[in-house]
C-alpha positions in Angstrom: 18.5 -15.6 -40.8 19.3 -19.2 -41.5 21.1 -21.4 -39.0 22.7 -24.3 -40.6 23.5 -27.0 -37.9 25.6 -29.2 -40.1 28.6 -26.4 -40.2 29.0 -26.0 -36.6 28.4 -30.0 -35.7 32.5 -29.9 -35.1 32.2 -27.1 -33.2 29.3 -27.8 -30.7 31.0 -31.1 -30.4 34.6 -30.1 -29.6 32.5 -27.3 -26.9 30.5 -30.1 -25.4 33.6 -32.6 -24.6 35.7 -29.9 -23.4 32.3 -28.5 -21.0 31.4 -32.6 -20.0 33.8 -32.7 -17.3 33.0 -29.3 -15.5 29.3 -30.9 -15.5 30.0 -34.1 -14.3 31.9 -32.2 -11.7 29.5 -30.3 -10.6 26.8 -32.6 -10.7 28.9 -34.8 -8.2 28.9 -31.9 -5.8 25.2 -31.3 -5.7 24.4 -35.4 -5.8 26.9 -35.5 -2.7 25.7 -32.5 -0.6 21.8 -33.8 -1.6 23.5 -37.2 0.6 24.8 -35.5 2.6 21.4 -33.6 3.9 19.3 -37.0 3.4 21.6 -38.4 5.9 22.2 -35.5 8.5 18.2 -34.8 8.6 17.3 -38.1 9.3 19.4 -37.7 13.2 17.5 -34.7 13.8 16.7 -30.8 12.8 19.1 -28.7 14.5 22.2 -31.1 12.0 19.9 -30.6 9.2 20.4 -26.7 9.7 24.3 -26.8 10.4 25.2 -29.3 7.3 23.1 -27.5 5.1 24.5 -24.1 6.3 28.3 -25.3 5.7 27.6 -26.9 2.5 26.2 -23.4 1.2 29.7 -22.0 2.5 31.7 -24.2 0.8 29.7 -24.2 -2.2 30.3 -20.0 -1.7 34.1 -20.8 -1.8 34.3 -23.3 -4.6 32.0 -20.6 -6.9 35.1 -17.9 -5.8 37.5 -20.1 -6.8 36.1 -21.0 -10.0 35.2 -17.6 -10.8 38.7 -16.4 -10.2 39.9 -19.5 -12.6 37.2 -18.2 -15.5 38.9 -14.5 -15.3 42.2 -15.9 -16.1 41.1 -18.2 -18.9 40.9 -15.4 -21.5 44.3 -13.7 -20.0 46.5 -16.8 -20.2 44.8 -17.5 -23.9 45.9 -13.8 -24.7 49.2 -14.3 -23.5 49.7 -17.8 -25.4 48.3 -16.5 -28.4 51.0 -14.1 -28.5 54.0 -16.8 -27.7 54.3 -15.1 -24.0 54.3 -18.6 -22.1 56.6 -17.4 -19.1 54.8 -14.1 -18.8 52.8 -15.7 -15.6 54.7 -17.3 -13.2 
């Protein structure tokens, strides 16, 4: 099987803007969390244990979230595809 890269350059392009701004995102939210630790650890252990233990809940809310968000991603595209636009209100 032969995989020609020049006829899906559009493709993995258009994927890769579209996907840039989830990474960036997320990125952000593991850069400020890492701060967040650096700074909490350096007053003394017992912080270090109780900002690391809320950032993993938060984190465990924000995955929820976007996890409910990626379920509806194929229903609304089913729904626009077939000209239903006020199906969901």
């Amino acid at each position: 099987m032969s995989y020609n890269w020049s006829s899906y350059k559009k493709e993995y392009s258009k994927i890769i803007r579209l996907g840039l701004p989830i990474l960036v995102g997320q990125l952000g939210m593991i850069v400020v969390a890492f701060a967040d630790n650096i700074m909490v650890g350096r007053y003394n252990t017992d912080s270090l244990a109780s900002a690391s233990f809320v950032n993993n809940v938060f984190n465990a809310a924000i995955f929820a979230c976007i996890g409910f968000t990626y379920g509806l991603t194929p229903i609304i595209g089913a729904l626009f595809s077939q000209k239903e636009n006020n199906t969901i209100t």
